[in-house]
Phi, psi and omega in degrees: 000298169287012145296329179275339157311287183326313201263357175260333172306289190317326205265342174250003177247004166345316182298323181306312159313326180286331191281332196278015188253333194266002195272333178298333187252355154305296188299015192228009196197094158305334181295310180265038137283327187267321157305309154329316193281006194233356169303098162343311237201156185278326197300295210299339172280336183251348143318310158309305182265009165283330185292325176292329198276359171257340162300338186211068164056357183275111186234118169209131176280177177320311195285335172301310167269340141356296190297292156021279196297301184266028146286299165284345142327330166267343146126042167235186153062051193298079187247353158248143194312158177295309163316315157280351175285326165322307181307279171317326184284353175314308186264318176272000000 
């Protein structure tokens, strides 16, 4: 019973892999931390980071990270870096 739970998260929760896969290529690229870091406004930060990360094959939507954010705002999924949870709390 819980493989197939585990295996139905995965399979409607796909984004969560794509996201912690772009946060491994943010903590590898100082340049798109600093682009991000320089986003005014929450709208302009998650327009920003779905765009970068779909310029390099990482595809989730607004509403994907979204869920993300305020998962881990609750203390789950820790799947984005600490350094951009800095960022966000900035903005949201």
């Amino acid at each position: 019973m819980l493989e197939k739970a585990l295996q139905r998260d995965a399979e409607s929760r796909y984004f969560e892999k794509e996201i912690k896969k772009f946060g491994e290529v943010l903590l590898a690229d100082p340049s798109l931390v600093n682009k991000l870091d320089s986003t005014p406004t929450k709208d302009a930060f998650i327009n920003l980071y779905c765009a970068l990360a779909k310029e390099r094959g990482m595809n989730f939507s607004k509403t994907d990270l979204l869920i993300a954010v305020q998962e881990q705002k609750q203390g789950q999924d820790w799947i984005i870096p600490k350094k951009v949870l800095r960022m966000i709390a900035d903005r949201f």
